[in-house]
LUMBATI-887221 format. One record per residue (C-alpha): x, y, z; residue in one letter. Coordinates in nm, 2 decimals, decimal comma. Layout:
REM LUMBATI-887221
+--------+--------+--------+---------+
:     xx :     yy :     zz : residuo :
+--------+--------+--------+---------+
:      X :      Y :      Z :       A :
...
+--------+--------+--------+---------+
***
This chain:
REM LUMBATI-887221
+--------+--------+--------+---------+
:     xx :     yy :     zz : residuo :
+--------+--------+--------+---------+
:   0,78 :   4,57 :   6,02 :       X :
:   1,15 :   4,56 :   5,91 :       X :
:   1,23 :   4,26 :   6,04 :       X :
:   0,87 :   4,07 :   5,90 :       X :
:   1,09 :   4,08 :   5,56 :       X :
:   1,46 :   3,98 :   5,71 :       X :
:   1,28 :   3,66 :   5,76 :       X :
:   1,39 :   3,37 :   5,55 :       X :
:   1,07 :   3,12 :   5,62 :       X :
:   0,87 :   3,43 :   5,45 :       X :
:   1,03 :   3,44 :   5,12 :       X :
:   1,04 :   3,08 :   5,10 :       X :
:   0,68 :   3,07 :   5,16 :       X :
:   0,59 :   3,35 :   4,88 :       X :
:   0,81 :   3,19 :   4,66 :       X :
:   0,63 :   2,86 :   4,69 :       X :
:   0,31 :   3,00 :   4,67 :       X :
:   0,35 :   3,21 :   4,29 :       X :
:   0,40 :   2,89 :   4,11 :       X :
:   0,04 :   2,76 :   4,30 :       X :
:  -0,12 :   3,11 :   4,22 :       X :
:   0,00 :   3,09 :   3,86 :       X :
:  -0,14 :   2,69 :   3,86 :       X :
:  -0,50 :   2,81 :   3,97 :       X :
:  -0,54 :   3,06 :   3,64 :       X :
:  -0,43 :   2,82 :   3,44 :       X :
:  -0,08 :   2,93 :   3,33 :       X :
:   0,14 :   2,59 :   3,39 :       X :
:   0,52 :   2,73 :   3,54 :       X :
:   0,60 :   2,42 :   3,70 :       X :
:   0,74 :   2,12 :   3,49 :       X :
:   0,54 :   1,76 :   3,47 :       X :
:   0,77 :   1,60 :   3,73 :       X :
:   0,80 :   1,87 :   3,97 :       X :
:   0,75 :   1,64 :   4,25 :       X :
:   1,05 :   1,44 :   4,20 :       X :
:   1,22 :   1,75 :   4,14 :       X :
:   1,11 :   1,90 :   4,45 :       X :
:   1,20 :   1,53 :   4,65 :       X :
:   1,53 :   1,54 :   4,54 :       X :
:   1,59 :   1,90 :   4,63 :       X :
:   1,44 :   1,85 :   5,00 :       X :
:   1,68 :   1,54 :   5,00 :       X :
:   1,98 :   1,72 :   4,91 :       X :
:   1,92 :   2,00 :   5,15 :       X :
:   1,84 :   1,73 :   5,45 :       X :
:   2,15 :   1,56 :   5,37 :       X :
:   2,31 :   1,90 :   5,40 :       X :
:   2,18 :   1,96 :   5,72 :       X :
:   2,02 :   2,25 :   5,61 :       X :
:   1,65 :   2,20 :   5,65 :       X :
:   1,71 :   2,04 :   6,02 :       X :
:   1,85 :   2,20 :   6,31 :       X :
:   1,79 :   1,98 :   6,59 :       X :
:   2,00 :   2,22 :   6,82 :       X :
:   1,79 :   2,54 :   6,80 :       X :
:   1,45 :   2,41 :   6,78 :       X :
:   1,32 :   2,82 :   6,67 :       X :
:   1,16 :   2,72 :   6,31 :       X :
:   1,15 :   3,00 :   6,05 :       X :
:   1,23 :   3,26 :   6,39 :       X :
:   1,62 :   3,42 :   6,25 :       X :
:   1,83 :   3,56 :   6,48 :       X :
+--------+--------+--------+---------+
***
């Protein structure tokens, strides 16, 4: 069960899904343009190399 929360993909994906939660009761978190926001994030971390391993091919499984 440990090891269910070592796992990066996990909080990434609970941290993605609170602003959404807050969104469906009506209590706005996110900014009007969080779309390009979120764009140029993903394209600064791509650039990085840190979104794509090519070598591994495991996904969100951490070693």
């Amino acid at each position: 069960m440990k090891e269910k929360f070592k796992n990066y993909g996990l909080w990434v994906s609970i941290f993605a899904f609170i602003p959404l939660l807050l969104q469906s009761f009506n209590i706005n978190v996110l900014p009007e343009n969080y779309i390009e926001v979120t764009n140029s994030l993903l394209g600064i971390l791509v650039l990085g190399g840190i979104l794509s391993n090519p070598n591994s091919g495991t996904g969100y499984i951490d070693k």
